[in-house]
C-alpha positions as CSV (number, residue, x, y, z in Angstrom):
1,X,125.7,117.9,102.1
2,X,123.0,117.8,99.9
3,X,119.6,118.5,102.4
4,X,117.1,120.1,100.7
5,X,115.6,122.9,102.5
6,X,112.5,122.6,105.0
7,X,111.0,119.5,105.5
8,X,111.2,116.4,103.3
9,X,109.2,113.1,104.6
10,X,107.9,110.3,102.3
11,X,104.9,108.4,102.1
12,X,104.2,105.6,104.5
13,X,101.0,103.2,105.2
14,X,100.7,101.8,108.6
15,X,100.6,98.2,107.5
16,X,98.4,95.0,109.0
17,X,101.6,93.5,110.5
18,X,103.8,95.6,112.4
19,X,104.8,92.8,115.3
20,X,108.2,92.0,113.7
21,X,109.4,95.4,112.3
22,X,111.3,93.5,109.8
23,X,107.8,92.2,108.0
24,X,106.4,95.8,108.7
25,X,109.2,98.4,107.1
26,X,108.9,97.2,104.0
27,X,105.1,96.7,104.0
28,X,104.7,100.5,104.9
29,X,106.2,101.1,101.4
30,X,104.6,98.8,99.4
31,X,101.4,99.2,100.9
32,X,101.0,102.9,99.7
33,X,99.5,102.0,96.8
34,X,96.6,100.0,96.1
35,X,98.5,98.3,93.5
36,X,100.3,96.1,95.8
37,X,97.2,95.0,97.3
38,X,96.9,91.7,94.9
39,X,100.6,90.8,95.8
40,X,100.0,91.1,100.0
41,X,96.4,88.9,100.1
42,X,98.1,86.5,98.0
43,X,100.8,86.2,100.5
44,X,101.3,86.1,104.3
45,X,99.4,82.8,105.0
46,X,102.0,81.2,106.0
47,X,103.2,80.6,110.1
48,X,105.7,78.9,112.0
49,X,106.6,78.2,115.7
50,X,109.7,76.9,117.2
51,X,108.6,73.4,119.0
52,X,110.9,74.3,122.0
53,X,111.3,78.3,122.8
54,X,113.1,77.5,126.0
55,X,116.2,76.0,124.0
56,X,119.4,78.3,123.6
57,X,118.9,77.8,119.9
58,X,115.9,79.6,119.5
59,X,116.2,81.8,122.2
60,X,117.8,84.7,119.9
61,X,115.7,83.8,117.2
62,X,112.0,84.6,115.8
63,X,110.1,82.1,117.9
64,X,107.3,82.7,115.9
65,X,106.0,84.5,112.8
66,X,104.6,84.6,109.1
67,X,106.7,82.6,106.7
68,X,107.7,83.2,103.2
69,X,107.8,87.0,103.4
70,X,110.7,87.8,100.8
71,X,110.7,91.3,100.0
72,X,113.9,91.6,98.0
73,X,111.5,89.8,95.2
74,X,108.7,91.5,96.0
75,X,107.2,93.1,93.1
76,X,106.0,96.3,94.4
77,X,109.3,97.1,95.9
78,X,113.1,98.6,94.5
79,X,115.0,97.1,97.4
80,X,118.7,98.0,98.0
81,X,120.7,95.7,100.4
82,X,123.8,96.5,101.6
83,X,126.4,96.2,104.7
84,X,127.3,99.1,107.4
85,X,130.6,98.5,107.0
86,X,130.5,100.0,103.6
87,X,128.8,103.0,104.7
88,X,130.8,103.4,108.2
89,X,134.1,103.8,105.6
90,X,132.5,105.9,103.6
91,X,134.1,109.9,104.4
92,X,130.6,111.5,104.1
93,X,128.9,109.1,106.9
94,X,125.7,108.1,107.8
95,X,123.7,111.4,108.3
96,X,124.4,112.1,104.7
97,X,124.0,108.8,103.6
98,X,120.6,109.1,104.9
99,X,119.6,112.2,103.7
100,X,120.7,111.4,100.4
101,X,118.7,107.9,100.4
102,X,115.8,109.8,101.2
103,X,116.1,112.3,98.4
104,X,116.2,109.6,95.9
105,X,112.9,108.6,97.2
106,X,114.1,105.1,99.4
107,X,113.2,104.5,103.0
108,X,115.9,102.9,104.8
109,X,115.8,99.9,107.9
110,X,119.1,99.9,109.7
111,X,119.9,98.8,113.1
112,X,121.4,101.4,116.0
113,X,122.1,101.5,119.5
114,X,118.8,102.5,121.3
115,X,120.6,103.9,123.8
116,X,120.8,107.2,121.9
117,X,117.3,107.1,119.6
118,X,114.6,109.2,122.1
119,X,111.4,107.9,122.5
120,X,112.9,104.4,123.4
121,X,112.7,102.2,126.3
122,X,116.2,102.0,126.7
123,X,116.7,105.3,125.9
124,X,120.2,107.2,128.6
125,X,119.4,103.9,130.3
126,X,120.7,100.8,128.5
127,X,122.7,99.5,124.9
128,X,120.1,97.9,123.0
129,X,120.4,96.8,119.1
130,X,117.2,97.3,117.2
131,X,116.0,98.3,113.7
132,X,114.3,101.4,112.7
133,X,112.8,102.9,109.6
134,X,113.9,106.3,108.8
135,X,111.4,108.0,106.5
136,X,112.2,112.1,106.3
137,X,114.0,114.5,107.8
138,X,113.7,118.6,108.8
139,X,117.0,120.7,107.6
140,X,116.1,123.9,109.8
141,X,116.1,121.5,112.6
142,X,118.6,118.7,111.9
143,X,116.1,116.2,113.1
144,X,115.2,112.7,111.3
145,X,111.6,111.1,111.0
146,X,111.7,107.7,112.1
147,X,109.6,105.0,112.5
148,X,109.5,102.1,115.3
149,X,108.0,101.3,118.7
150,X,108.5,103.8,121.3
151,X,108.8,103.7,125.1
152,X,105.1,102.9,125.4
153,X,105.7,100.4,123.1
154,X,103.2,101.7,120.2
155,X,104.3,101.4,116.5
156,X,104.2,104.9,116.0
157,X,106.3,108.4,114.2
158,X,109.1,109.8,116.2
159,X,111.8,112.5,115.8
160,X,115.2,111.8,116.4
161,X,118.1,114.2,116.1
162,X,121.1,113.5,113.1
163,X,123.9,113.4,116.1
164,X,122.0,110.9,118.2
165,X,121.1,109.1,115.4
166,X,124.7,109.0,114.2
167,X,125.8,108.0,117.8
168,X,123.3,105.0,117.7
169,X,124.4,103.8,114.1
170,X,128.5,104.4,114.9
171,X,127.9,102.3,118.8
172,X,126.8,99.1,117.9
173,X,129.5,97.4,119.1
174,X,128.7,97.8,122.6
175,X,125.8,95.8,121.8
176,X,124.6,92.1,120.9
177,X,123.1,90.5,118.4
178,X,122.8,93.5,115.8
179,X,122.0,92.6,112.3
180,X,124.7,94.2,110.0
181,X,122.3,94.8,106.8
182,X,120.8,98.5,105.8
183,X,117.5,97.9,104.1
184,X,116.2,100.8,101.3
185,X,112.6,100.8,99.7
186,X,111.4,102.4,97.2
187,X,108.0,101.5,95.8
188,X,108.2,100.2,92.4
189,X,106.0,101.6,90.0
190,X,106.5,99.5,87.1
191,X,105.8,96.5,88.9
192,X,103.3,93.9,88.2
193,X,101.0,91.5,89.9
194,X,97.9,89.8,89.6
195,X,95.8,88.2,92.2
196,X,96.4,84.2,92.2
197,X,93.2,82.6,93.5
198,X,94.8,79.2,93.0
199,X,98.1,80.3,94.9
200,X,96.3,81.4,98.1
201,X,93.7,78.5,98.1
202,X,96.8,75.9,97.5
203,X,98.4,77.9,100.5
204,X,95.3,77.6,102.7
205,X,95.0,74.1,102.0
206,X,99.0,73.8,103.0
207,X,98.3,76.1,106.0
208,X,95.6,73.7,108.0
209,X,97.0,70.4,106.3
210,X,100.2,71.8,108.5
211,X,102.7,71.5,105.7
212,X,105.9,72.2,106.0
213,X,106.5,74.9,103.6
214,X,110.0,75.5,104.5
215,X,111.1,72.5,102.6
216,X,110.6,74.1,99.1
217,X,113.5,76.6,99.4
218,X,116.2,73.6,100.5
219,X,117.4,74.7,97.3
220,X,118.9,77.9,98.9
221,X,118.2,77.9,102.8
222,X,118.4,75.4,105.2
223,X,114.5,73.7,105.9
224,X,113.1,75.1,109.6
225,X,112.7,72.5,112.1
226,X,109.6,74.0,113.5
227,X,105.9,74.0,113.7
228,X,103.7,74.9,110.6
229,X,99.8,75.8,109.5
230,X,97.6,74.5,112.4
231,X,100.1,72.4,113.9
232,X,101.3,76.3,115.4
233,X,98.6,76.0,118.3
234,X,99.7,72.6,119.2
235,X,103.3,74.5,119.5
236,X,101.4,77.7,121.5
237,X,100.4,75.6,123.9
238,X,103.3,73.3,124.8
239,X,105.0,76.9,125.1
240,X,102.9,79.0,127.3
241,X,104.7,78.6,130.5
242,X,108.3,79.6,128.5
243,X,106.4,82.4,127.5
244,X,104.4,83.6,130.9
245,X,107.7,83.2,132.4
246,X,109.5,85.4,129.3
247,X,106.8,87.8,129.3
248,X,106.8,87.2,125.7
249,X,103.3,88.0,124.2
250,X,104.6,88.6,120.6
251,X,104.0,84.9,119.7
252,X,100.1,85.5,120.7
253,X,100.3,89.5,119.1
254,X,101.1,87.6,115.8
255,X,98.5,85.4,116.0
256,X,95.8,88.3,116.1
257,X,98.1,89.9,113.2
258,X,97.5,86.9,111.0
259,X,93.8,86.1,111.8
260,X,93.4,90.2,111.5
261,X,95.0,89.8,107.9
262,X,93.6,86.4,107.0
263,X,90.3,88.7,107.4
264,X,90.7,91.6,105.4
265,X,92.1,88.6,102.9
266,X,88.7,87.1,103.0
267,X,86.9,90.7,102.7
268,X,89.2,91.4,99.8
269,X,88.2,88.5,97.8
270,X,84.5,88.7,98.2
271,X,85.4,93.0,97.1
272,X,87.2,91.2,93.8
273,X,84.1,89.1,93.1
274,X,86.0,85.6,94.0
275,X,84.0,84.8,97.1
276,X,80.4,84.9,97.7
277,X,79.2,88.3,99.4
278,X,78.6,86.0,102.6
279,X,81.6,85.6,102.9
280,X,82.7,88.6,104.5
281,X,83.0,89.2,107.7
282,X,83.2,85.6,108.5
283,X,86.2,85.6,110.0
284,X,86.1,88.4,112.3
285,X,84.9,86.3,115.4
286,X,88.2,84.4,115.1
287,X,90.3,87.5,114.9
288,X,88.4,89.1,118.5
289,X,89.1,85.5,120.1
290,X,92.5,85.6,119.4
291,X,92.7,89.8,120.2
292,X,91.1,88.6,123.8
293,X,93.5,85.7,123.9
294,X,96.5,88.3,124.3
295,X,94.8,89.6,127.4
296,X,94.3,86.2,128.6
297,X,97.9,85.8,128.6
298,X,98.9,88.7,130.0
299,X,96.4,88.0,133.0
300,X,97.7,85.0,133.5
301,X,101.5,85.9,134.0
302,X,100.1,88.6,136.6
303,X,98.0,86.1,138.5
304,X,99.6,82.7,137.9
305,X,95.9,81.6,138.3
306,X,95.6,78.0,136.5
307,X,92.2,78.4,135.5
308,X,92.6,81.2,133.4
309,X,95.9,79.3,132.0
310,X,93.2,76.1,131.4
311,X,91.0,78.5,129.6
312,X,93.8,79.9,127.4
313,X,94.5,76.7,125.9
314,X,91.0,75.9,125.5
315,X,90.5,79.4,123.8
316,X,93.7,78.3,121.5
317,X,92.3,75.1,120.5
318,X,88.7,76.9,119.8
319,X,90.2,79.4,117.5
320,X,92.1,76.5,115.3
321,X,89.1,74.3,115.0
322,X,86.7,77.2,114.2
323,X,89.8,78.5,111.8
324,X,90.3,75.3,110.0
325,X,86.5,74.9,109.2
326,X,86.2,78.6,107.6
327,X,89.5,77.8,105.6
328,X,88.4,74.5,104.5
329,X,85.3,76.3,103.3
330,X,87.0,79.6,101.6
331,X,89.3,77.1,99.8
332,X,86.7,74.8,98.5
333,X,84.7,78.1,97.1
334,X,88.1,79.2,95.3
335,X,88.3,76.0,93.8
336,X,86.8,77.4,90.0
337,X,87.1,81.0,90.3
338,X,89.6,82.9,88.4
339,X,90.6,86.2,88.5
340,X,89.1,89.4,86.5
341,X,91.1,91.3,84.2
342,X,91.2,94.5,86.3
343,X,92.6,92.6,89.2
């Protein structure tokens, strides 16, 4: 097996979305270099929300989350997509797959059996499918470096050894709803992109006039029947009791993601010169709202008190109006710029 000696562990970045890790592994590759900044804050503005989260449908599915993330086209990323199937019949197996992916420079997303990955939940105690990033490993002590949220639930590093790790790749089948794919990234250095003030302002002006964005890749996908741009809140709060009852915060944890991002969007563009100086900072009120709206939630499914529920929903409906007048504004001031050269 080819492991080179000591410790090899490749560059991450702790990106501005980690709620889905499926939006976050790839982002902690492309984010390492400032390069790819352009590409992100011209993205990502995009959300959706199943009308329904209660039906069977869209039980096992993302009930809500950024749209139009595709990061096989991404230009700041060499992306390698393949099945396990291909690596499960393949004599050396996945340690040395692994290892070998890692040498040539590539993180790699796969899904295993938590069962057998330490610093898990479910860890000796149940079979649970999830994905992980896998970043480095240490020869001497036949360990990998991986990347996920642990038993405290925190997006953090973790070690886990190459026979559990094995064990929790080679089990899936005792398991449900597993995705088959094995994701590699590699960041791209001879990629190119420059920042499109006319993309993200059309995109802002799609996002509060609710568009359904969806309907432009028909070509290829089938169109989501689901809530878009503003009309997301209206979903929220028709779904809060699915949610309370779920104990499903990661609808209202993406919420703070994307006002969080939207932010450092806004901050970025006044940095590039393509928003007034005043401009910054605007939108961290909204951002604190909707971080305090997540512990609003959480209260309630403790108490069951209706009055903090009431004041949820009116906290949701504060943060879209007060959202929809600073995009309307940060739109309108992006209608003439255009971009620098060094951008």
């Amino acid at each position: 097996m080819d492991i080179v000696l000591g410790v090899k562990e490749l560059e991450l970045v702790i990106p501005p979305i980690v709620g889905y890790q499926y939006v976050a592994y790839p982002l902690c590759t492309a984010l390492t270099r400032k390069e790819a900044l352009p590409w992100f804050y011209s993205n990502f503005i995009h959300l959706y929300c199943h009308h329904d989260l209660d039906e069977e449908r869209t039980s096992g599915s993302v009930p809500f989350s950024f749209y139009g993330e595709d990061f096989i086209h991404c230009p700041w990323l060499i992306t390698q997509k393949l099945e396990r199937e291909i690596v499960l019949d393949s004599p050396p197996g996945i340690v040395e797959f692994l290892v070998n992916g890692i040498n040539s420079g590539y993180t790699i997303s796969l899904n295993v059996d938590e069962y057998y990955i330490p610093h898990r939940r479910v860890y000796r105690q149940t079979h649970y499918a999830h994905d992980i990033l896998v970043y480095g490993y240490d020869a001497a002590k036949r360990t990998f470096l991986v990347l996920g949220y642990d038993e405290e639930m925190q997006f953090r590093k973790t070690i886990v050894p190459f026979h559990e790790l094995e064990q929790g790749f080679r089990h899936l089948e005792w398991t449900d709803n597993y995705q088959e794919q094995i994701y590699l990234y590699k960041f791209n250095k001879a990629g190119s992109y420059r920042l499109d003030a006319a993309f993200i302002k059309q995109s802002m002006e799609e996002y509060i006039a609710a568009c359904n964005v969806s309907l432009r890749n028909r070509g290829t996908t089938d169109p989501l029947e689901a809530a878009f741009g503003v009309e997301v809140y209206s979903a929220l709060i028709c779904n809060i009791p699915v949610l309370v009852r779920k104990r499903d915060i990661r609808p209202i944890h993406i919420l703070w993601e994307h006002k969080k991002t939207m932010g450092l969007r806004i901050n970025y563009l006044c940095e590039q010169g393509l928003l007034p100086p005043a401009f910054a900072g605007c939108f961290q009120p909204i951002e604190e709202q909707a971080f305090a709206l997540r512990h609003l939630l959480m209260k309630f499914a403790m108490t069951g008190d209706d009055a903090i529920l009431e004041q949820g929903i009116n906290e949701v409906t504060c943060i879209m109006e007060s959202e929809k007048r600073i995009l309307g504004t940060v739109a309108e001031a992006l209608e003439h710029q255009h971009v620098p050269q060094h951008s």
